[in-house]
Backbone as CSV, one residue per row, in Angstrom:
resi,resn,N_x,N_y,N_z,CA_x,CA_y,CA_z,C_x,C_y,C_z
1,UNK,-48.016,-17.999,-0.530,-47.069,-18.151,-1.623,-47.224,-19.526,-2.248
2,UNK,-46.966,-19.510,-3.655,-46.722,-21.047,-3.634,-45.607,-21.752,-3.501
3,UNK,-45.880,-22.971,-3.545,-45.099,-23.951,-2.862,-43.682,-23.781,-3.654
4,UNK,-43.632,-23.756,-5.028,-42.578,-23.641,-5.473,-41.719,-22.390,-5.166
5,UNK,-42.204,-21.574,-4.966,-41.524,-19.973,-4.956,-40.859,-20.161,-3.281
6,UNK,-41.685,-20.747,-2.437,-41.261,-21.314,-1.219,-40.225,-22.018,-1.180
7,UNK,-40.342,-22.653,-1.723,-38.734,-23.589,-1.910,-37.729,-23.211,-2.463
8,UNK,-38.447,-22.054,-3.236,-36.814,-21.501,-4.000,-36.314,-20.496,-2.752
9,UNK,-37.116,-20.185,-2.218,-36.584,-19.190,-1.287,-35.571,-20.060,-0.059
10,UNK,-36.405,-21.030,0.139,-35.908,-22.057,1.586,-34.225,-22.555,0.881
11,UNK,-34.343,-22.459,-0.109,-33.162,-23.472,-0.506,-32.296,-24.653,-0.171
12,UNK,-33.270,-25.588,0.154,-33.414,-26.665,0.340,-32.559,-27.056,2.276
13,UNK,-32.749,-25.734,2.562,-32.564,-25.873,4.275,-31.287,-25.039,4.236
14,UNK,-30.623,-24.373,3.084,-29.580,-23.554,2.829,-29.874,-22.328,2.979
15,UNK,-31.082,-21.852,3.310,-31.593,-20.274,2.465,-30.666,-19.311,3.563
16,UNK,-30.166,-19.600,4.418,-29.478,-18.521,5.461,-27.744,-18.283,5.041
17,UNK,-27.133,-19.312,4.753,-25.844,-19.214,3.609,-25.860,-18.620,2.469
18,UNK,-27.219,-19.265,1.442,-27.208,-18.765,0.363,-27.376,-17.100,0.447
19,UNK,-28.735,-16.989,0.792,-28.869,-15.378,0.966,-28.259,-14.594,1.373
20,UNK,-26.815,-14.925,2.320,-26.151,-13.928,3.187,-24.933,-13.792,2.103
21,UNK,-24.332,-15.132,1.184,-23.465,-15.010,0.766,-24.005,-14.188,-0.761
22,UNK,-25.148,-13.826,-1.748,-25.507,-13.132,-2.529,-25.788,-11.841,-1.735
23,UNK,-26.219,-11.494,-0.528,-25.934,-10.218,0.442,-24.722,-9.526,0.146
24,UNK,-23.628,-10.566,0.783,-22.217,-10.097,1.098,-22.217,-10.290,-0.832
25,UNK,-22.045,-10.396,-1.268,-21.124,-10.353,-2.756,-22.160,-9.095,-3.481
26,UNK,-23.123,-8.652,-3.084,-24.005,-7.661,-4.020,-23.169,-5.941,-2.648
27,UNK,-22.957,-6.316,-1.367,-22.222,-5.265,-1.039,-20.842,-5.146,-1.456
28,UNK,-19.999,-6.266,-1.697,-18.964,-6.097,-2.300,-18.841,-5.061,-3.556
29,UNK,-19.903,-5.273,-4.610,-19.783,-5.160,-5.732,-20.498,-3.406,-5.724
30,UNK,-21.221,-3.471,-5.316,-21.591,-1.806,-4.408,-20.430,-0.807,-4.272
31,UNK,-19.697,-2.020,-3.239,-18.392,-1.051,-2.566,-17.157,-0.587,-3.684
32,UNK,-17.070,-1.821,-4.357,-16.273,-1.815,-5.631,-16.171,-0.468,-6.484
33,UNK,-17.723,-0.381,-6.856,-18.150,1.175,-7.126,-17.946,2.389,-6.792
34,UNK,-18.382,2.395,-5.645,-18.541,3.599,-4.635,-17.178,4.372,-4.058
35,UNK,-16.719,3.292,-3.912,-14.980,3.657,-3.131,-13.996,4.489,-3.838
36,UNK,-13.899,3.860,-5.389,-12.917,4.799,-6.193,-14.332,6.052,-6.874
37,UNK,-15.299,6.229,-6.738,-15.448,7.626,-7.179,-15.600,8.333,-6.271
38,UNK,-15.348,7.934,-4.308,-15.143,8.804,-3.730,-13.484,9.095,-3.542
39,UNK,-12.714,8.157,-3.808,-11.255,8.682,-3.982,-10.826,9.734,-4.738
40,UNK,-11.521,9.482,-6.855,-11.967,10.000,-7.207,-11.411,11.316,-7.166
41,UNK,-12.561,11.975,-5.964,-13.093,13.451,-6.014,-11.871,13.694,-5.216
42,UNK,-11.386,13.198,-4.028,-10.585,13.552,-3.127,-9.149,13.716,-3.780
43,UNK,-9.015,12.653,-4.874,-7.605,13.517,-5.764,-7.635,14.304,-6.727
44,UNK,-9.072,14.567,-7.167,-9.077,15.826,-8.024,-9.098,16.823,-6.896
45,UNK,-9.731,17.070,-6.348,-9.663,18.540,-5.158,-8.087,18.199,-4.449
46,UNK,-7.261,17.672,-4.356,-6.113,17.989,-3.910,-4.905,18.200,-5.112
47,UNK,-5.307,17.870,-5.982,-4.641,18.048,-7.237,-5.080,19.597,-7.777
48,UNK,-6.851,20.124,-7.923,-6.745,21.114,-7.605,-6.247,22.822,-6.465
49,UNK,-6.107,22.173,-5.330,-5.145,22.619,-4.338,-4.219,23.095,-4.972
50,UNK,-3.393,21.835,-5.498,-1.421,22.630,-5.750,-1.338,23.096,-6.931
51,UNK,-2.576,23.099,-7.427,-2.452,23.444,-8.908,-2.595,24.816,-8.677
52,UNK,-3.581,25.403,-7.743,-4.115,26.817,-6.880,-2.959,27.555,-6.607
53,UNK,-2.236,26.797,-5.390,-1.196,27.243,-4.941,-0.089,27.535,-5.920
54,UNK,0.568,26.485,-6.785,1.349,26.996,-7.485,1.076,28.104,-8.338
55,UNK,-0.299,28.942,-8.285,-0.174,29.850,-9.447,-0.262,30.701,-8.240
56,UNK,0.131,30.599,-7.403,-0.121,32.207,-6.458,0.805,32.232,-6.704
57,UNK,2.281,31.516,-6.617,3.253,31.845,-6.516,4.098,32.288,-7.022
């Protein structure tokens, strides 16, 4: 590699903070996503449920 691309990676003896904390904030931002369109589905299908039920009745 070169030397410069090396150092950007090392970050100046930081690279184990830096990288873990752009880790943790790129899963945050993942989860951010992911979480309400699986809620999402889980209150449309229970909203479809009573919507079911109330027409049997």
């Amino acid at each position: 590699m070169l030397p410069e691309i090396q150092e950007f990676f090392h970050m100046g003896g930081y690279a184990f903070y830096v990288w873990s904390s752009y880790g943790l904030c790129f899963i945050v931002l993942v989860l951010n996503i992911i979480i309400p369109l699986c809620r999402e589905k889980v209150i449309i299908r229970s909203i479809a449920i009573q919507v079911h039920r109330k027409q049997q009745k």
